[in-house]
N, C-alpha and C positions, 0 to 999 in steps of 0.2 A: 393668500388671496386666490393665486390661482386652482387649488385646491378645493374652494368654495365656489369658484367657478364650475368645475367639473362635477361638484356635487348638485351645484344647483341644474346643469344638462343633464344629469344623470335622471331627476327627481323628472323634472319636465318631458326627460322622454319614457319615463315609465306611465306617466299621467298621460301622454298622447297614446302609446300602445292600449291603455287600459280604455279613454274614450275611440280607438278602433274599433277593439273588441267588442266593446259594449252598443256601439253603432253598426257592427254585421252582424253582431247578434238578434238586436231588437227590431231591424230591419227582417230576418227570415223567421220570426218567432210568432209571429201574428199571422192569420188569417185575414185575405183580402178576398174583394169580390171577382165571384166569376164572370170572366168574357173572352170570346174568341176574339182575335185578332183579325178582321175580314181584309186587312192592307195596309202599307205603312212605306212611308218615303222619309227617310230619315230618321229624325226623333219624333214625326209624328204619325199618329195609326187612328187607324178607321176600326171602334170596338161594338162588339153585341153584347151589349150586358145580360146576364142572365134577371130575371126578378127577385129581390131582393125586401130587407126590412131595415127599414132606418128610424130611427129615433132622432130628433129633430127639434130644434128650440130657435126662436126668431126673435133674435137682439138687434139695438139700434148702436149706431157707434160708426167709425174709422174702424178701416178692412182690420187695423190690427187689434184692435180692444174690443173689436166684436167676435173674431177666434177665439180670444182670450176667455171674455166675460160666455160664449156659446160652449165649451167645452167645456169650463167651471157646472156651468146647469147639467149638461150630458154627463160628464163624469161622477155626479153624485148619484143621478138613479143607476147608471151602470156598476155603479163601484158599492150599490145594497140599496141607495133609497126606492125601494119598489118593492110589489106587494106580487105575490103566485101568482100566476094567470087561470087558477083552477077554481077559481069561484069563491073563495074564502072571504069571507067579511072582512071589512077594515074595523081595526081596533085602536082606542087613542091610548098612549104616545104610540106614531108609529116611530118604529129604531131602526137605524140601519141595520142592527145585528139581526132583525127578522127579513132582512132580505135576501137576493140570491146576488152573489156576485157572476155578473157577464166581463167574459174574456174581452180581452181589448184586441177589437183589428184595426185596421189600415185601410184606407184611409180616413182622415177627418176631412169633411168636404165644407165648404162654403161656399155661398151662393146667393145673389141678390135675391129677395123677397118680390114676387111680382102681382101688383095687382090685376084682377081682369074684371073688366067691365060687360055687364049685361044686357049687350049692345051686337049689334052687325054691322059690323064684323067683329070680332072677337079682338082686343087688341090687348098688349101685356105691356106695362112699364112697372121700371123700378124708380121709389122715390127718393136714390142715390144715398140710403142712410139705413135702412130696413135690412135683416142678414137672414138668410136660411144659413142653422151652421147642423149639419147633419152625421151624426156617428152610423155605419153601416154593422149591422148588428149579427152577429155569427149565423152561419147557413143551419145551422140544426134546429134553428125557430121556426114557426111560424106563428100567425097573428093568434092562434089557440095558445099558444105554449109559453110565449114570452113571457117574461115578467113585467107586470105592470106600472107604469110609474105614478108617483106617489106627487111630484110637483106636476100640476099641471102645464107647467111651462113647455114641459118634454113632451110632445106626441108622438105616438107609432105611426109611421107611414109606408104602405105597401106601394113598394113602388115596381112598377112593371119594368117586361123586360123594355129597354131603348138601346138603342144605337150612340154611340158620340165620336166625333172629332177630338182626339187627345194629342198635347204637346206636353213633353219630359224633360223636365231639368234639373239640375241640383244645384244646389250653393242654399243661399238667404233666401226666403221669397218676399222679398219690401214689395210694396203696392207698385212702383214704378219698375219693376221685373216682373211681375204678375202683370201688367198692361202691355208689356212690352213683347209677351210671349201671345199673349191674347191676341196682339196686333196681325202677330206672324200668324196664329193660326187661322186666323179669319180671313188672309189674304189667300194664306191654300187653301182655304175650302171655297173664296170665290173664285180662283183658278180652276177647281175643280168642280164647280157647277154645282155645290152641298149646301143645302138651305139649313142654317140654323132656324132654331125652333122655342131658343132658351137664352136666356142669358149665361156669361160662362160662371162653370165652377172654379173653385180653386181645389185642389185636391194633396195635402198632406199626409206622408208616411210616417213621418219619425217623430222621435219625442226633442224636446228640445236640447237633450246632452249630445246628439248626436253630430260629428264632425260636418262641415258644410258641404264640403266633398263627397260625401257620404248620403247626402240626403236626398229623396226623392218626391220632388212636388212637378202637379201638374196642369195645366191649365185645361179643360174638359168642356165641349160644348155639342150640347142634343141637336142632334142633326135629324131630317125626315128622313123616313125608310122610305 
C-alpha cells in the first residue's frame, strides 16, 4: 500500500513539473502587444499602447461563456479559416487548408460592447449581455497584409495608439475577481484624477493548462491622454 502511495506522489509530481514547464513555457513563447510603461504603483501601471490590429467578434452570454463561445469564432479564422489579403478571389468550398495560419499572441481581451448614440453629448452604455472578445493580431501585419476572414462574425480593427489604467493578477479570473480588481482600479484612478473613457477590459494570457499561479490576467481601462 504504501508503495502505491509513493507511486501515485511520484506520478503527481512529475504531472505538476510538466504543467510548470509547460505554463513558463507558453507564457514567453507568444508575442504580446507593445507599450511603454509611463508609471506604476504596485501592481498597477499607467500604459501607451502602441497601434495595433485586432481581430474581433461580439457575443452575447455570462463573462464566462462569452470568452469561450468569442475565442471559438477567433481561433478558427486564426488557426486557416481566411483567405490572402492580396486580392485573390473567393472560391467555393472555402478549406481551412487554403489558409494562412496566424501565430497565437497574448493577450485575449474582453470587453463590454458599447452602444453610442447620435446625440449631444455623445454617451456610451453597455447592455450588460453584449461581449467584444478581441485576439491582438501579430505586429508584422498590417490592414494590407493580413489575412482575411472568411466568417463574417470576425472583423479586423485598427485600433490606435491609447493609453490605459492596468491592474495584474494571477490565480482564476471568475467574474467576481474580475469586479473586484476592477473595483480597486477605478478607486486609483479616481484618487489619481484619471478619467476613464471606456468600459473595462479583461485581459488574458495563458491557455487554460496553465498552473493558477502561473497565470496572468488583467483588468485594463482607457483612460484620457
Amino acid at each position: 500500500m504504501k508503495k502505491l502511495i509513493w507511486i501515485l506522489l511520484a506520478i503527481s509530481g512529475v504531472i505538476f513539473l510538466a504543467a510548470l514547464a509547460w505554463g513558463l513555457y507558453s507564457s514567453n513563447s507568444v508575442e504580446t502587444p507593445e507599450y511603454e510603461v509611463v508609471s506604476q504603483s504596485g501592481d498597477i501601471e499607467i500604459r501607451q499602447y502602441a497601434p495595433m490590429i485586432a481581430a474581433e467578434a461580439t457575443v452575447t452570454g455570462e463573462q464566462d461563456q462569452a470568452i469561450n463561445k468569442g475565442f471559438r469564432i477567433i481561433a478558427d479564422y486564426i488557426f486557416g479559416n481566411n483567405q490572402s489579403a492580396d486580392g485573390i478571389a473567393m472560391t467555393a468550398p472555402v478549406t481551412q487548408q487554403s489558409g494562412e495560419d496566424i501565430a497565437m499572441t497574448a493577450p485575449v481581451t474582453q470587453q463590454p460592447s458599447e452602444n453610442i448614440a447620435m446625440t449631444a453629448p455623445v454617451t456610451q452604455q453597455s447592455d450588460g449581455n453584449s461581449w467584444n472578445v478581441r485576439f491582438i493580431m501579430p505586429s508584422k501585419y498590417t490592414m494590407e497584409t493580413i489575412p482575411l476572414p472568411v466568417n463574417p462574425d470576425v472583423k479586423l480593427v485598427a485600433v490606435p495608439s491609447k493609453r490605459f489604467a492596468a491592474i495584474r493578477f494571477s490565480g482564476l479570473a471568475g467574474e467576481s475577481k474580475l469586479d473586484r480588481y476592477a473595483q480597486e482600479l477605478l478607486e486609483y484612478m479616481d484618487a489619481q484624477e484619471l478619467t476613464p473613457i471606456a468600459a473595462p477590459q479583461y485581459a488574458f494570457y495563458n491557455d487554460p493548462w496553465t498552473l493558477p499561479f502561473l497565470r496572468r490576467n488583467e483588468v485594463m481601462i482607457e483612460i484620457a491622454q
